[in-house]
N, C-alpha and C positions, 0 to 999 in steps of 0.2 A: 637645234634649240628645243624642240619640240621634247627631246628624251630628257632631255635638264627640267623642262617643267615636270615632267610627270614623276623622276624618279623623286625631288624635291617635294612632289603633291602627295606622293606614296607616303612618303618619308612624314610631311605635317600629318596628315591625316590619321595617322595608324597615332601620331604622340597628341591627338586631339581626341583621341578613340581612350587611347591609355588615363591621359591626366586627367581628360572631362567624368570619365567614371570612377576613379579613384576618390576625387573629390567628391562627385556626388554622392557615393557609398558612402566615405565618411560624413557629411553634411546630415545626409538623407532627405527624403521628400519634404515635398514642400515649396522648396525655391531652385528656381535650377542656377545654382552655386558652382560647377563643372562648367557649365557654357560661359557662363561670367567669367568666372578665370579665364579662359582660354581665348575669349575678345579681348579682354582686356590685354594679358598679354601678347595676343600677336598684335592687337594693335603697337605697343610698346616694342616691341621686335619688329613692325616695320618700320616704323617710326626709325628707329635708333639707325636701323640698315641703309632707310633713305638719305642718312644726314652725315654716316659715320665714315673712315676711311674707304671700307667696304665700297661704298658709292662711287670712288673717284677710284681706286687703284686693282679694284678687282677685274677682272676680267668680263666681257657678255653673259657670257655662262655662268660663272658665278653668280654675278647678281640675279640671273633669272632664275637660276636654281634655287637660289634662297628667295628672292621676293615673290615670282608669280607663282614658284613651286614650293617650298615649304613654308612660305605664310599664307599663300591661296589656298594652300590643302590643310595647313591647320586652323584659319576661319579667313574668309571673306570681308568678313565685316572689319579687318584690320587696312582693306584696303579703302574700302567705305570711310572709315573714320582721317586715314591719311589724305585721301581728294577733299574731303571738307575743310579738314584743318589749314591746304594748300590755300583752298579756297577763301578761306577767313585770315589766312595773311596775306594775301594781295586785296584785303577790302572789298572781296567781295560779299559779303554778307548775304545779300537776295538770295545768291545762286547755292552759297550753302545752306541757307535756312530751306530752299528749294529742295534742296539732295534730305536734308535730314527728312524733314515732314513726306516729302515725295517715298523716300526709301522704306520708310517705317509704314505709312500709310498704306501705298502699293502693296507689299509685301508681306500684311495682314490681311487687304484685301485678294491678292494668289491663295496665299494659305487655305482661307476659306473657302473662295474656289477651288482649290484643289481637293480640300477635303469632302467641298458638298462633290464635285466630282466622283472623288473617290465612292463618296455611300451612294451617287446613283447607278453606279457599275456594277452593287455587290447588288441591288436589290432588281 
């Protein structure tokens, strides 16, 4: 299973690498318009995968290959958006507004540690 994720991770990643700069060459600075695209639509691509034939008729492999391997390797955040949304249809709301503020919060707070990390290692 293990070789299905990654060839899938190889495979998003490198068309996350292609689209997200294509777009943002053309867009240009400013807003990052390339990472927008590319949540948005793997959120939409897991979405669609979680709910579609795919889900019932494909095989283990299959679906891991495309879900935790080519939508995990072309963003993350399509997975993030998919447990909320599960979330917020079985009425849980707490635990999704949890996940959103939690993810987003968290996640700004690493960055910074990482980056104040990163400049006390160079100095």
């Amino acid at each position: 299973m293990v070789w299905y994720v990654a060839l899938g991770g190889a495979l998003g990643s490198v068309a996350r690498f292609l689209l997200g700069n294509l777009i943002q060459e053309r867009a240009g600075p400013g807003f990052p318009l390339g990472t927008l695209v590319v949540n948005v639509t793997g959120s939409l691509l897991l979405g669609f995968l979680a709910e579609s034939t795919v889900a019932n008729t494909a095989s283990r492999e299959v679906r891991v290959f495309l879900t935790a391997g080519l939508c995990g390797g072309y963003t993350t955040f399509s997975t993030f958006s998919l447990e909320t949304v599960r979330l917020l249809e079985t009425g849980d709301h707490r635990r999704a507004a949890l996940n959103v503020a939690g993810a987003v919060v968290l996640s700004l707070l690493a960055t910074a540690a990482g980056l104040a990390l990163g400049r006390w290692t160079r100095s």
